[in-house]
C-alpha positions as CSV (number, residue, x, y, z in Angstrom):
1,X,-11.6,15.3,-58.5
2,X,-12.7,11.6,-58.0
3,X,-9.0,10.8,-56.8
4,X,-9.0,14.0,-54.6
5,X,-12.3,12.9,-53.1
6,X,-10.4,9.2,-52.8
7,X,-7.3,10.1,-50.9
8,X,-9.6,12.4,-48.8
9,X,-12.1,9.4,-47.3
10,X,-9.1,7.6,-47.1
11,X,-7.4,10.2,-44.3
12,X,-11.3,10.4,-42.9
13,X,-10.9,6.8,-42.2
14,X,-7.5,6.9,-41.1
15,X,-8.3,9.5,-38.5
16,X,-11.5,7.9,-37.8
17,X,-9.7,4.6,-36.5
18,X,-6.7,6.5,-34.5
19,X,-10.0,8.2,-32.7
20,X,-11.2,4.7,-32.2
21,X,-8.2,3.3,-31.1
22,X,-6.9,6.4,-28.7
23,X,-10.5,6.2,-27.0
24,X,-9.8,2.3,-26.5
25,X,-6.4,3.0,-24.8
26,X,-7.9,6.2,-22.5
27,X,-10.4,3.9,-21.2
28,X,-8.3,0.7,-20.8
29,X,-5.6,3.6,-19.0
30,X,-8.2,4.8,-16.7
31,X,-9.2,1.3,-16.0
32,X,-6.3,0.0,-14.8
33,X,-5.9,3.6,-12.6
34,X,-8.4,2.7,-11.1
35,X,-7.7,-1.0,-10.2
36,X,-4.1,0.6,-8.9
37,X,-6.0,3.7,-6.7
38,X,-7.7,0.6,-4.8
39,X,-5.4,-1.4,-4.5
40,X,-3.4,1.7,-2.8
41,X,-6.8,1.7,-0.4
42,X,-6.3,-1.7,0.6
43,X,-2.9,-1.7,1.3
44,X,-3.6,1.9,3.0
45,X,-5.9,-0.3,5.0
46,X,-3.5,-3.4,5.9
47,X,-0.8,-0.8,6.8
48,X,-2.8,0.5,9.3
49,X,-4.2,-3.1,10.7
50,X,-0.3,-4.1,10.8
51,X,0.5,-0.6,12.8
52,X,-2.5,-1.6,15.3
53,X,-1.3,-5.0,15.7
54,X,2.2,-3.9,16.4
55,X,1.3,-1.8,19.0
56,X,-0.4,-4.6,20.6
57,X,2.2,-6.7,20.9
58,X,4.5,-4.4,22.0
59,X,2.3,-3.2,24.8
60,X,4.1,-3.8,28.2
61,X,1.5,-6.0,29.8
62,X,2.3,-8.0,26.9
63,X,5.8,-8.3,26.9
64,X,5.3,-9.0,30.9
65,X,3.2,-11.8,30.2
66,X,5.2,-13.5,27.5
67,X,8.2,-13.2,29.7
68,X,6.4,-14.6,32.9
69,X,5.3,-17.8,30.8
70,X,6.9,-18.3,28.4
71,X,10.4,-17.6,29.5
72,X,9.7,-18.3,33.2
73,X,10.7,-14.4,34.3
74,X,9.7,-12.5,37.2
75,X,10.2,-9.2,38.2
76,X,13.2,-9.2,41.1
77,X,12.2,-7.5,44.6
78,X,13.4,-4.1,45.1
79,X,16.4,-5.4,47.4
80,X,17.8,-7.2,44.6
81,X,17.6,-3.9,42.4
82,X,20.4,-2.0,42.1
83,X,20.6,1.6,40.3
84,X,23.9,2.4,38.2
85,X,25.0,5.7,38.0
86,X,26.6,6.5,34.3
87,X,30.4,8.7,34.9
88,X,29.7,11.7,33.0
């Protein structure tokens, strides 16, 4: 019986631990899930900022006054503008 009793506090411990140590993991798990879900908010975040900054600098006022002073461009006068017509 003593032996029974033994081998029995033995699997109580056993199982006691794995408990112990599948708690430890679930929480380190849902730890690092967190960390990840905000680091997907900041990036979520910067995407957007990038998007709003492209945008910008794409505008057409901008691309006008890059080309005016930077690259010394100006817009022809409409005498000088001539319209192509594709040959279908």
């Amino acid at each position: 019986m003593t032996k029974l009793n033994i081998i029995l506090f033995l699997v109580l411990i056993l199982t006691a631990l794995g408990v112990v140590a599948a708690q430890h993991q679930s929480r380190k798990l849902y730890f690092e899930l967190q960390q990840s879900q905000e680091a997907a908010k900041q990036y979520e975040i910067e995407w957007g900022q990038l998007q709003l900054e492209q945008s910008t600098w794409a505008m057409h006022s901008r691309l006008e006054q890059v080309a005016g002073q930077f690259l010394h461009m100006q817009v022809p006068d409409s005498k000088r503008i001539q319209i192509v017509v594709p040959d279908n």
